[in-house]
C-alpha positions in Angstrom: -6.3 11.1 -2.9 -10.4 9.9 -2.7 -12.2 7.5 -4.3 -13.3 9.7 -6.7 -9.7 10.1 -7.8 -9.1 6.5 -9.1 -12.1 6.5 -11.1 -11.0 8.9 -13.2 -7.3 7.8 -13.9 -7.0 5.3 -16.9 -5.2 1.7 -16.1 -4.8 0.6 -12.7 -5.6 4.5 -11.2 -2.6 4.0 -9.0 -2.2 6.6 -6.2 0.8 8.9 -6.1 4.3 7.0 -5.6 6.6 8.3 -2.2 10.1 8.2 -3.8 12.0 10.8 -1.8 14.9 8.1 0.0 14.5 10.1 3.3 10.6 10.3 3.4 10.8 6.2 2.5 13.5 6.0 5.6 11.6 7.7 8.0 8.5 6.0 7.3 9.9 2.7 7.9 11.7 3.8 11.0 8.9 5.8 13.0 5.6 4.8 11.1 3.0 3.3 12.9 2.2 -0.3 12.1 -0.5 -2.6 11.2 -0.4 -6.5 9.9 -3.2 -8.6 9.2 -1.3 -11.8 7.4 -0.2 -11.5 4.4 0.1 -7.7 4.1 1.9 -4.8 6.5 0.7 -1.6 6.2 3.1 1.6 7.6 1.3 5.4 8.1 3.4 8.0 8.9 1.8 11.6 8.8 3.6 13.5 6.1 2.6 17.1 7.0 2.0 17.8 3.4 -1.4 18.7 2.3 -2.9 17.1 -0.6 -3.1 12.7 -1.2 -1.3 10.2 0.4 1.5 9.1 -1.0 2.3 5.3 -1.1 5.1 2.8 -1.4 4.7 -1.2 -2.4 7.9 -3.2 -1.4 8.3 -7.3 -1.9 11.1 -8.2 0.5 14.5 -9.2 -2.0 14.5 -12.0 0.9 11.7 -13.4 0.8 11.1 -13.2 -3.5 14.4 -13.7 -4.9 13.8 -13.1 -8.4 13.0 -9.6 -9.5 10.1 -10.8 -11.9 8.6 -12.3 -8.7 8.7 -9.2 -7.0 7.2 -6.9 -9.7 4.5 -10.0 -10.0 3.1 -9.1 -6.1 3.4 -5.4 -6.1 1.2 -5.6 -9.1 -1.1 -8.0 -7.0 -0.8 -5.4 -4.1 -1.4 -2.3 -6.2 -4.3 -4.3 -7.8 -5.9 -5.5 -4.4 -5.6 -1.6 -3.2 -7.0 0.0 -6.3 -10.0 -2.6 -5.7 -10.3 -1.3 -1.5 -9.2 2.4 -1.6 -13.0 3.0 -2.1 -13.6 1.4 1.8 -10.8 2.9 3.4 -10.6 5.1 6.4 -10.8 8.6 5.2 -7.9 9.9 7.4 -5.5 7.9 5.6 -6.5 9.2 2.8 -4.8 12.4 2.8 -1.8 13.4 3.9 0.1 10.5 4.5 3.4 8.5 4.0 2.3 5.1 3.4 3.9 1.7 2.5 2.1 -1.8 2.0 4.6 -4.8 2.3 3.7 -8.1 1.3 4.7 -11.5 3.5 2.6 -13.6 1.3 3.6 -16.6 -0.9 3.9 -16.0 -4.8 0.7 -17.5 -5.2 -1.4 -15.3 -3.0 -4.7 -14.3 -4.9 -5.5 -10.7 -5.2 -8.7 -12.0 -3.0 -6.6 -13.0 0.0 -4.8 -9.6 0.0 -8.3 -7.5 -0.6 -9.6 -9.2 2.3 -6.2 -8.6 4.4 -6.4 -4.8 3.3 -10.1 -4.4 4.5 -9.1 -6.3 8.1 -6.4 -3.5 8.3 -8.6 -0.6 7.0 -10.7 -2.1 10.4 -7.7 -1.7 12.7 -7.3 2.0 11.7 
């Protein structure tokens, strides 16, 4: 999925959600890993042509409540909406990915912008 693709999807222009269980397993267990605090990003190659497909996960540990945890990953999904434009065009296509957030419940879509363009800088 490229830039070009948010712009013309109404609302947040979210990119396409990974929800096969396997795919989501294998990803965690063998994707490669990058953190820049508050936010972990996992890529894993899919081998599928066409866009990346993503995952948002708020840890059940760390946000107990469930309204908290839809409250980030709309933060998260926000933040990347606003940075997919800068980031590294091999992830951009065909790839598993999943964004975790470590952050507190107060975290400003600002702190996790700038934590996703540190990351698209260690790709």
């Amino acid at each position: 999925m490229t830039a070009a693709d948010f712009e013309n999807v109404k609302g947040f222009g979210l990119p396409p959600r990974l929800k096969s269980r396997s795919s989501i397993e294998l990803l965690f267990t063998t994707g490669r890993k990058f953190s820049k605090r508050p936010l972990v990003l996992l890529v894993l190659d899919s081998g599928i042509e066409g866009g990346s497909q993503w995952v948002f996960t708020a840890p059940k540990r760390r946000y107990r409540k469930a309204v908290d945890r839809n409250k980030i990953k709309r933060k998260l999904k926000e933040a990347l909406r606003l940075e997919w434009p800068g980031a590294p065009a091999d992830i951009q296509t065909g790839k598993f990915l999943a964004l975790i957030s470590t952050a507190e419940l107060d975290v400003s879509v600002a702190t996790l912008r700038a934590a996703l363009r540190a990351i698209w800088k260690q790709i």
